[in-house]
N, C-alpha and C positions, 0 to 999 in steps of 0.2 A: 583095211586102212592102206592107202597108197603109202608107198615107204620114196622118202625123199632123197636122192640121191645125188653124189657130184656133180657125175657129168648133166645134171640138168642146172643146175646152176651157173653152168660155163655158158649157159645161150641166152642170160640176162646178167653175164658181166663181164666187163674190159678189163683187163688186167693190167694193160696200162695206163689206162685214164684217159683215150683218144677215143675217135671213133668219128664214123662217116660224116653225120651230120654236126654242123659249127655250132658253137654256143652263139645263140641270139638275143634282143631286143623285144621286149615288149611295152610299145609307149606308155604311159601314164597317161587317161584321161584326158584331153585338154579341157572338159569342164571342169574336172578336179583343178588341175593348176590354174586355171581361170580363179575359181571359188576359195582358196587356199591364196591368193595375193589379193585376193577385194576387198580392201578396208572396213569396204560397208556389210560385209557379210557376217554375221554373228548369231542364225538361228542355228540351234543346235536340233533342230529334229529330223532333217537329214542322217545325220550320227548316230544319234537313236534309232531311228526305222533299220538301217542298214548294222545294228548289233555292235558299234564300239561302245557304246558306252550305254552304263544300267538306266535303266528307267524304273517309274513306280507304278508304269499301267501296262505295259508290254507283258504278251504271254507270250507263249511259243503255240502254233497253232501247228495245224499240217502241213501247211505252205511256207510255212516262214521260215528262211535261213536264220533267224540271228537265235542268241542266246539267251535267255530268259534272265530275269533279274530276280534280286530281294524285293519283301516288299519296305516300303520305304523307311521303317523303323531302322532300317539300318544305316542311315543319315545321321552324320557325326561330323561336328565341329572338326576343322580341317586341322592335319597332323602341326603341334608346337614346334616350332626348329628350337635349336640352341641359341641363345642369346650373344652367345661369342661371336664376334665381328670377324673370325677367322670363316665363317661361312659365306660361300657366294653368294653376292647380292643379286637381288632381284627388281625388277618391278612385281605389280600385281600377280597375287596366283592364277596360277592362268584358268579361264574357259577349256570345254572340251573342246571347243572350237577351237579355242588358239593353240589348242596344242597338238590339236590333227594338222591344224595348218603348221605347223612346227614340221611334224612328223613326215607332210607331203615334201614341205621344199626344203628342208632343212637334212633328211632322212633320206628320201626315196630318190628325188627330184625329176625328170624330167622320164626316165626310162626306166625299166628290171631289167634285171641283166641275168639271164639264165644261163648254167653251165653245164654240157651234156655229159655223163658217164662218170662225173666225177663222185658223187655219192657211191657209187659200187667201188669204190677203192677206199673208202674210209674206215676205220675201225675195225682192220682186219686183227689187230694184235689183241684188239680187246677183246673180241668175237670171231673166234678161227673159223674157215669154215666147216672142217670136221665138227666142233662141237655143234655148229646149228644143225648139222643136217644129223646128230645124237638127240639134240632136243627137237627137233619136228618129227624122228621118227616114234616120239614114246607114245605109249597107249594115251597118256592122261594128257596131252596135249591137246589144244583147241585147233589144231591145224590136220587136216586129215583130210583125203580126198583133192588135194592139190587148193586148198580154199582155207579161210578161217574160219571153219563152222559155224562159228556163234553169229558170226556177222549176217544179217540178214542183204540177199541180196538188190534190194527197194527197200529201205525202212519208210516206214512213213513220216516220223518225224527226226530230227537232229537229235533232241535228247534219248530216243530209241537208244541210239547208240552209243552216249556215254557209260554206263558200265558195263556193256561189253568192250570195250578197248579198255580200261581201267584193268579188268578182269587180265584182256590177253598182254597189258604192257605190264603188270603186275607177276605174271611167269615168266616174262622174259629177265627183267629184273632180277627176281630170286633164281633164275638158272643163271645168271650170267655174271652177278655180283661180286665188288672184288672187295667189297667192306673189311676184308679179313687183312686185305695188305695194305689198304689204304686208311682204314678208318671213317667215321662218320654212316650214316644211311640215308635210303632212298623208301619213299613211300608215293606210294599213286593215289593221287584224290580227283574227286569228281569235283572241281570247283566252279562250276556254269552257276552254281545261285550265291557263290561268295563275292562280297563284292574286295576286290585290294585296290584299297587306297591312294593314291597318287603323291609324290612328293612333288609340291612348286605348283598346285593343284587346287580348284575351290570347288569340283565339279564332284560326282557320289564315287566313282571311279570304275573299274572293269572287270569283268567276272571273266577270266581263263576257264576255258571248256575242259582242262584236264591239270593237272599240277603233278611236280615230282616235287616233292618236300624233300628237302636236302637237310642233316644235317653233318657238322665237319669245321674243319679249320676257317676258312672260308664262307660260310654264312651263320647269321644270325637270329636268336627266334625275335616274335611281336613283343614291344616291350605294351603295358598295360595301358600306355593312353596312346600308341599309335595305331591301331587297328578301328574296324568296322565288326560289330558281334559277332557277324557269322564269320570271322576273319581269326578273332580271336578264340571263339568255338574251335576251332579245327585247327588252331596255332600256324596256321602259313600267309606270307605274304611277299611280296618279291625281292625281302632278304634272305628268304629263305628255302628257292624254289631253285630244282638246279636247272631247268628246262618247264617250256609250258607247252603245251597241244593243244591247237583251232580244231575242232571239228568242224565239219560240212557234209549235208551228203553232194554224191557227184553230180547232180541235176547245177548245182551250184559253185561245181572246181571252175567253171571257169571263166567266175569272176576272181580274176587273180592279183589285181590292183588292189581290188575292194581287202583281199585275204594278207595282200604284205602289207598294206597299213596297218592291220590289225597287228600284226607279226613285229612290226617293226613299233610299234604304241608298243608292246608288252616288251618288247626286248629295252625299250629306251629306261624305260620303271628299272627292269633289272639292275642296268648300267648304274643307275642312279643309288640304289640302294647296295649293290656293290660292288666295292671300289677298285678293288684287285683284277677286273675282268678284264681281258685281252681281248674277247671276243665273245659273242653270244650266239646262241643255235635257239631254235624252236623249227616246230612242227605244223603242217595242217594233213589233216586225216579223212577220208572219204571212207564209206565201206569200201571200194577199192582201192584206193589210193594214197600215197603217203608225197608230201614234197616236202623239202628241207631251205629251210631263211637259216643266213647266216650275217650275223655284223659286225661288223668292225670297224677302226677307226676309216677306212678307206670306203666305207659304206655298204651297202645290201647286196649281197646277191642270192640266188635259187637256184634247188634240182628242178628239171622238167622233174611230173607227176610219174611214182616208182610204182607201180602194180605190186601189191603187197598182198596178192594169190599169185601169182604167176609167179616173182621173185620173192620170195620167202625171205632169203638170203639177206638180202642187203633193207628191207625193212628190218630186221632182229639185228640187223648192225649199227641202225641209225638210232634203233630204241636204245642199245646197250650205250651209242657214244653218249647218246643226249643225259643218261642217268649215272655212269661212270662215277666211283668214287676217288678216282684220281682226277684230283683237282687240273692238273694241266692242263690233262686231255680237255677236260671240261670248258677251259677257257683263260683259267686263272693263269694269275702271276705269282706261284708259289712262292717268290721272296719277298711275298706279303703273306705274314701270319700271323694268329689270333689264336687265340687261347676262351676258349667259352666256359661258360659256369654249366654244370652239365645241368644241374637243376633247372633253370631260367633260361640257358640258351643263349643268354645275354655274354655278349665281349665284355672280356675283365681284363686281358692285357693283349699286345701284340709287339711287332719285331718289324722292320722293315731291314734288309739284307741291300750295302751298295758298295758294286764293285769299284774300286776310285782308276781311273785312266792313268791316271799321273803315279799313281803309285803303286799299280796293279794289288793294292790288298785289296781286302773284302770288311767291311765294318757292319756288325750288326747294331742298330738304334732300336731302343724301346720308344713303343710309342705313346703319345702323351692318350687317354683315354678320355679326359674330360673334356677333348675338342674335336668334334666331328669331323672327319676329310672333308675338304673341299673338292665337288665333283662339278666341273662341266655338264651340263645337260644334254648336250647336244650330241652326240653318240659320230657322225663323221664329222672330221676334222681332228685339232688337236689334243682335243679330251682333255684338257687338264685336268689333272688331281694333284691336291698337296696333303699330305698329313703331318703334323707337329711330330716332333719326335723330341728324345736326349741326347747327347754327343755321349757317349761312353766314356771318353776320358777326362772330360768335367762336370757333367750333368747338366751343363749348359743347355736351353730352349733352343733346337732348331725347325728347319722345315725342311719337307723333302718334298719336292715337286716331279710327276713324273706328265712328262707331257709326249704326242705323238708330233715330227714333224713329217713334211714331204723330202722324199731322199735328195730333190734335187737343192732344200734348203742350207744355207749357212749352220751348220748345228750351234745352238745359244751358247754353249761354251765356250764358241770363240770372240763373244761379244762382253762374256762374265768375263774372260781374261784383259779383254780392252778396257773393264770398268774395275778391274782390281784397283784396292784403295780409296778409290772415287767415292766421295761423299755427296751422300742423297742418289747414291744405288745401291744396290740390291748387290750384296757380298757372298762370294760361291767358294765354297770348303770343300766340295769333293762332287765329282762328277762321270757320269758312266752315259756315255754316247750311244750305245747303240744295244737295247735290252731285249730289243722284239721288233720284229718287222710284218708287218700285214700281208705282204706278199705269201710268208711262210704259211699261212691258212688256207690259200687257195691253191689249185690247181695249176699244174705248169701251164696250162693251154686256155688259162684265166683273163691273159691282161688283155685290156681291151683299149680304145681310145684317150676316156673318164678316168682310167683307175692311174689314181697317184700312189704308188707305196707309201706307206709310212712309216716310222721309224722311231721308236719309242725309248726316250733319252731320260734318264734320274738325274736331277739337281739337288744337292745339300745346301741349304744358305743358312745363313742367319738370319735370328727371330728378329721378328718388330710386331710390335703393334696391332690395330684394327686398320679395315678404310677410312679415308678420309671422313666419311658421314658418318662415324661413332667418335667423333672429334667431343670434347666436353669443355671447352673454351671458345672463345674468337681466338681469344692468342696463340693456343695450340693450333687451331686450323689455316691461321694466316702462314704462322710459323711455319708450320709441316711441307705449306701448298709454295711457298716460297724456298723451301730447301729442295724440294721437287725439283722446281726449274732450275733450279740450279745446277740438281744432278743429272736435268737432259743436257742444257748447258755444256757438262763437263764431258758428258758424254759424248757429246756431239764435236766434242773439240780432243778427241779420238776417235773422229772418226766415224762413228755410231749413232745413227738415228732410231728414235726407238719404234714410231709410228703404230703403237696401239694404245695412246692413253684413255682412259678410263677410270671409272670410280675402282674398279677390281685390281686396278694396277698401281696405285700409289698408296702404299702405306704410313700409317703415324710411327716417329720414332717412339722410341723407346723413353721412359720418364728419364729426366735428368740428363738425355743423352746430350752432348753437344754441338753447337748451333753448326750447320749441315745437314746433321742428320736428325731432324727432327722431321721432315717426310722423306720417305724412303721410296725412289722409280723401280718399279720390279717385273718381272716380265719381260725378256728380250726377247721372245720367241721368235717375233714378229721383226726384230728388228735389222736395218741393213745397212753395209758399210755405205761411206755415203763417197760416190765417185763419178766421176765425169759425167759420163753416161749411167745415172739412179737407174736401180730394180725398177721396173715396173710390175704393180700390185701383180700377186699370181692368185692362185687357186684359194692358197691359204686367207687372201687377205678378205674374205667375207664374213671371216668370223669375229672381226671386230666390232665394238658397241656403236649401233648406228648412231645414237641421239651424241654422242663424243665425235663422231665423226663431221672432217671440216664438209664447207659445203664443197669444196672441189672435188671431195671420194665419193659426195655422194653423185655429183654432175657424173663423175666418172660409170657408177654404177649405171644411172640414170639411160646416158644417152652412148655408153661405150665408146666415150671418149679420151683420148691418147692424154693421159694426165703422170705424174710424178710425185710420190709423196716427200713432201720437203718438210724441213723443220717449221714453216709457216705453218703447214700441218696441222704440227702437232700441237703449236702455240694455241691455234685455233681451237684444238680440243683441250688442251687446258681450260679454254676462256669457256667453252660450254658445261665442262665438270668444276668450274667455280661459279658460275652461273646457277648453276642447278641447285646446287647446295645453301647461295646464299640467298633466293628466292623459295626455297623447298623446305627449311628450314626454320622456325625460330628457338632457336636454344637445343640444347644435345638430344638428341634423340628425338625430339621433336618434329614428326612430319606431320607437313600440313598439306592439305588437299587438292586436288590436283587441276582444280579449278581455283583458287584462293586468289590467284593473280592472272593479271594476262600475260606475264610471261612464263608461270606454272600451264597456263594451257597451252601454250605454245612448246614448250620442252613433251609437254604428253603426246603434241601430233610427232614430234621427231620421232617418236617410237614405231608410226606408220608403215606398212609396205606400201601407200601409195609413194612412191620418190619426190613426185610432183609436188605434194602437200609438206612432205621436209623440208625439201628445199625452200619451197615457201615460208614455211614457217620459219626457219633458219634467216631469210633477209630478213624478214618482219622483224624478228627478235633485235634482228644490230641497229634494225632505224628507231625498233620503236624504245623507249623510255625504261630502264631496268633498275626496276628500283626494290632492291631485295628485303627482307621484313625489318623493321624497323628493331627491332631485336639484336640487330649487327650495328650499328652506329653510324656516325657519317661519316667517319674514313672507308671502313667497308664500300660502304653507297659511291663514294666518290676515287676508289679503286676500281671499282666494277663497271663503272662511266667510264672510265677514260682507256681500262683496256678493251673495253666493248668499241669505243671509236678506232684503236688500233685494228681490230681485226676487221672490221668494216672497210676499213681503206684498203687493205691483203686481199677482202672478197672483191671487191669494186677490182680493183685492177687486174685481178685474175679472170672476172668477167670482161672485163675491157678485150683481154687479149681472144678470148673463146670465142667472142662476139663479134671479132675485129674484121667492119665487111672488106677491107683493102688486103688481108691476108687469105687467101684461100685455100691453100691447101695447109691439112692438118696436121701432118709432120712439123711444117714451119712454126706452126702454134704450139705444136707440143715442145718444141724447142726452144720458145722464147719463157713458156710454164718453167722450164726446167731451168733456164739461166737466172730465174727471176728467185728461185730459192738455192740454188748453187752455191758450193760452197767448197773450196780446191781443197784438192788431198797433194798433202806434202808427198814427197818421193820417199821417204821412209818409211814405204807401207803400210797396210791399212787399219795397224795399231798406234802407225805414229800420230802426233798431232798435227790437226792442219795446218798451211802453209796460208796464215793471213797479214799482210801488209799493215802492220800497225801504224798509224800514223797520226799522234796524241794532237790532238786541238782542244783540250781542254777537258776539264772531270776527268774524277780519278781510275776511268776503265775506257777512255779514251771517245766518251760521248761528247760530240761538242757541246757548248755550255747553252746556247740557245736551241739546242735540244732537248733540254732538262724538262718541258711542257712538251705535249704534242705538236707535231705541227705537219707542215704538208708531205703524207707519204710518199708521193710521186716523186719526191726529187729522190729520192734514196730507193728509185727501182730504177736507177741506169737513164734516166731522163737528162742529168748534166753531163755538157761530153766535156768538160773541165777535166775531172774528175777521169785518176785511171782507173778502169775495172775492178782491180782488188780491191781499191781503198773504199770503192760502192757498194762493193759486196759487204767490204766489214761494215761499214756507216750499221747498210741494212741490219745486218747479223746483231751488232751489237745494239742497236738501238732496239728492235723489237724483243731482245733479252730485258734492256732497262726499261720494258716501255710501260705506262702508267703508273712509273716510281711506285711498280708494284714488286721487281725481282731484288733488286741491288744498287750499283751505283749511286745517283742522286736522293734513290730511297732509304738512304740508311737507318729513317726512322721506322720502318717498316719493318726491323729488327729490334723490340725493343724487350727488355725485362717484363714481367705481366706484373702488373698492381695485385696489390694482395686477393682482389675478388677476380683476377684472370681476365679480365678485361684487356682491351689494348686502350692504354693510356696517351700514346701519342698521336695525333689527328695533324694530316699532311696542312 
């Protein structure tokens, strides 16, 4: 037996993590992202042939890369969520299609980004290298003769080689195992004929070529109706996997697109099931070769392919990181923890740890266990997650939000402190700015053009409610949607735009709470002061809900046009998340089909990647007739008219100016967009309130009185030169707050007590 030694391990590792050749680029496909943005594309057997996803007739032959599936018995009714409105909403469960397309532009997007020599500096503390080259010298090891014996050097087929790795990740494991300091275990399964399940998902779902079954603070087992049989055979799923392994053989390492989709599909499931993760690692494995995917909020990257005969070393280092029973190393955020029934595996209680800035303690919350985290699906970007919790020194229901920003963003605390008080927002108790940063994962010699740091901030607020769509009145939802604007309103008059509304972002008050906060705006992330010269959208700003979005964000995306998000905005998406709901809707809970109307199909193309078909859809909706189900009344019906003509005339004249062939260059355009929602910041800084020229002609919030009706929008966008600037800007300001005596002033019946059966009793 060749006996493995130091110094042969120093001629396949950097000890500082540099080295001659740069980390590079590898494009993505441009048929892929062609295929991944065509609306019209929806076959799934693409998918299947090339092994993401199971099928009921696929075998594994000689030639074929992909992975074998169940046979079809193992099709099950797709997993139940929670019925608490505390979970993110969704449209439809998705196609394997739409969630590969998710995965290409959402995940991967346009490039890989591969980083050299950095895998040989990883997980030196866990796996010294004395002890590997003790365990590659023993008799009973699989590695001998400078190779991994077992492995054949041609297998013939892919499954060949799943229980020899199984075999050889299964010694590294028990030699290297730290279960005794950490707690919980690792087990190695062959899972190519399992199928695990997908959450947000209606498709049979994915078989991982190899599994490390985790158990520990941090994961949890299959409960009894969410699995597939052979899933719950063998009790794992991707709650409970601390890492997964692609096999390939090397005829096929280099398709590597094809291998991070796969990579990045199993890491997204992870993220989704759970919640604590920082970060996620997987594998793909060649009988030669081993490469390393890693994600994170800032997105994917890879090792070049590590010769795992040749470097022994840093293969046994990347097995022992990926199965480590130290949760950190693993990914996690150890100031999330959970407490399992050792029997069942199932969470029975947990703690969430937040350090407060303001008052540098530490408070630990018990978490509420009968309400599922809210998890973002979307693995780059902000990640939200929130989980309910208790306040420890009242028992009080709160929420704790941990979300990722970009370093160069506003961090939202300072938006929570400009809304302190402010009724129909979202109230912050304790807050911890800075918990994790993305950078700290990668490699000093990582950043690259693409990569944003991110920056991972805990919110405590208080509890409210479901979304708006778990509303169980008209009164309540008129009530709730009208304390909303209120609370952008008030917001906005410190200063603060919030520019991501959406069904996920306005919650219902609390029963009996009082009139303000009967809907609650929540979500600052996104939002920004609002000053002379407005933010324009960044990096972050695509992760807002397209169908909510006005039609200028999406021109914007569209044609990367120099636009400004203004509180017309955001009015706008108000008028499309009342729209949706009073057309989508008849009575609580009730959704009706997404054909039921023409303006139900119309909200379903908004969910489009073609931009073209949005936007279209989006005119069509203001001109054409909105007549939401008869179910809501004719004050509803005649609310929803009139603030649909309002925004109509905000699109109309923001097209006028886009369109305008007398102006040519686009700076000038973008200038006139941005004075036409302007709105002056006082000099006492960007928590004071604005500086607006009040100047009363009548009604009691200073709308003139022949304003009380709609009437022609053009005068009130800087058209009279009477009229000095300020006073045109408040006109604007305040009259698109009053506007279809749907917020306030002249509507004051628009506020009324609900008749014993909850109805709304007053009709304008």
């Amino acid at each position: 037996m060749a006996t493995a030694q130091l110094a042969d391990s120093d001629s396949h590792e950097a000890s500082d993590g540099t080295g001659t050749r740069p980390n590079y680029f590898v494009d993505m496909p441009e048929e892929d992202i062609a295929w991944a943005k065509d609306p019209t594309q929806f076959d799934d057997t693409w998918l299947t042939d090339k092994g993401f996803y199971a099928t009921d007739s696929k075998s594994a032959q000689a030639d074929d890369p992909v992975t074998p599936s169940r046979p079809s018995q193992d099709s099950q009714p797709p997993e139940q969520h929670s019925s608490t409105p505390f979970r993110f909403t969704t449209q439809d469960p998705l196609s394997s299609t739409d969630e590969m397309k998710k995965v290409i532009l959402d995940e991967l997007g346009t490039k890989l980004y591969f980083i050299e020599h950095w895998a040989t500096t990883l997980y030196r503390e866990e796996a010294p290298l004395k002890d590997i080259v003790k365990f590659l010298n023993r008799r009973t090891t699989r590695y001998r003769k400078s190779r991994w014996v077992d492995l054949p050097e041609v297998p013939k087929t892919e499954p060949e080689l799943y229980p020899l790795f199984v075999n050889i990740i299964s010694d590294i494991i028990e030699e290297f195992s730290t279960a005794s300091g950490h707690g919980g275990t690792r087990e190695v399964l062959d899972t190519s004929l399992v199928r695990f399940r997908h959450k947000e998902a209606n498709h049979e779902g994915t078989s991982p070529d190899i599994s490390i079954k985790a158990t520990g603070p941090s994961f949890e087992g299959l409960d009894a109706n969410s699995g597939t049989p052979s899933q719950l055979a063998l009790g794992v799923g991707w709650s409970n996997v601390a890492a997964v392994i692609e096999v390939k053989r090397d005829k096929y390492k280099d398709k590597i697109t094809d291998h991070a989709k796969q990579i990045a599909l199993s890491c997204r499931q992870i993220w989704m099931h759970q919640p604590n993760r920082n970060f996620v690692r997987a594998a793909l494995l060649t009988e030669n070769y081993i490469c390393l995917g890693h994600l994170d909020r800032s997105g994917l990257y890879l090792t070049p392919y590590i010769h795992i005969h040749k470097d022994p070393y840093t293969f046994v280092r990347l097995i022992v990181g990926l199965s480590t029973c130290n949760e950190a190393v693993l990914g996690f955020d150890t100031s999330v923890q959970w407490r399992v029934n050792q029997k069942t595996g199932r969470r029975i209680s947990g703690t969430v740890d937040v350090h407060d800035d303001d008052t540098e303690t530490t408070t630990r919350y018990e978490l509420c266990m009968k309400t599922a985290p809210f998890i973002r699906a979307s693995i780059r970007g902000r990640g939200t997650t929130c989980y309910r919790a208790l306040h420890p020194d009242d028992g009080r229901r709160v929420v704790i939000k941990d979300s990722w920003r970009t370093e160069t963003r506003t961090p939202e605390v300072d938006f929570l402190k400009a809304a302190k008080d402010l009724d129909g927002v979202v109230q912050c108790l304790a807050y911890q700015s800075n918990c994790a940063e993305t950078k700290a994962y990668r490699a000093r010699n990582a950043a690259h053009e693409t990569f944003h740091n991110r920056v991972k901030s805990r919110v405590v607020m208080e509890n409210y409610e479901g979304f708006l769509n778990t509303f169980t009145s008209r009164y309540q939802l008129i009530a709730a949607f009208r304390d909303a604007i209120l609370g952008h309103q008030r917001l906005l008059l410190k200063g603060v735009i919030h520019r991501d509304i959406g069904m996920n972002n306005i919650l219902l008050g609390v029963p009996n709470v009082k009139h303000g906060n009967r809907g609650i705006l929540i979500d600052l992330d996104m939002a920004a002061w609002i000053l002379e010269n407005m933010p324009r959208p960044n990096q972050d700003y695509r992760t807002g809900a397209q169908r909510y979005l006005s039609i200028s964000m999406i021109k914007l995306k569209l044609q990367k046009f120099p636009a400004v998000h203004d509180f017309l905005d955001d009015l706008e998406s108000f008028f499309w998340l009342l729209l949706e709901i009073l057309v989508m809707y008849r009575g609580p809970g009730n959704l009706l089909q997404a054909n039921s109307s023409t303006s139900a199909t119309l909200l379903a193309t908004m969910d489009s990647k073609d931009l073209e078909n949005v936007v279209s859809a989006k005119l069509r909706t203001l001109t054409w007739p909105c007549t939401p189900d008869a179910w809501w009344g004719k004050a509803c019906a005649e609310l929803l008219k009139e603030y649909q003509g309002v925004i109509r005339d905000v699109a109309y004249e923001k097209e006028l100016i886009r369109e305008d062939p007398e102006v040519a260059s686009v700076q000038e355009k973008y200038v006139k967009l941005v004075k036409m929602g302007y709105v002056e910041e006082s000099a006492g800084g960007q928590n004071s309130a604005l500086r607006i020229e009040i100047t009363k002609r009548g009604g009691a919030y200073g709308i003139p009185d022949n304003m009380s009706k709609l009437v022609q929008f053009q005068r009130l966008l800087g058209k009279s030169q009477t009229l000095e600037h300020e006073i045109e800007l408040y006109e604007n300001y305040l009259y698109i707050y009053g506007m279809a005596h749907l917020i306030h002033n002249d509507f004051g019946q628009w506020n009324p007590t609900p008749s014993p059966n909850q109805g709304i009793d007053v009709e304008p």
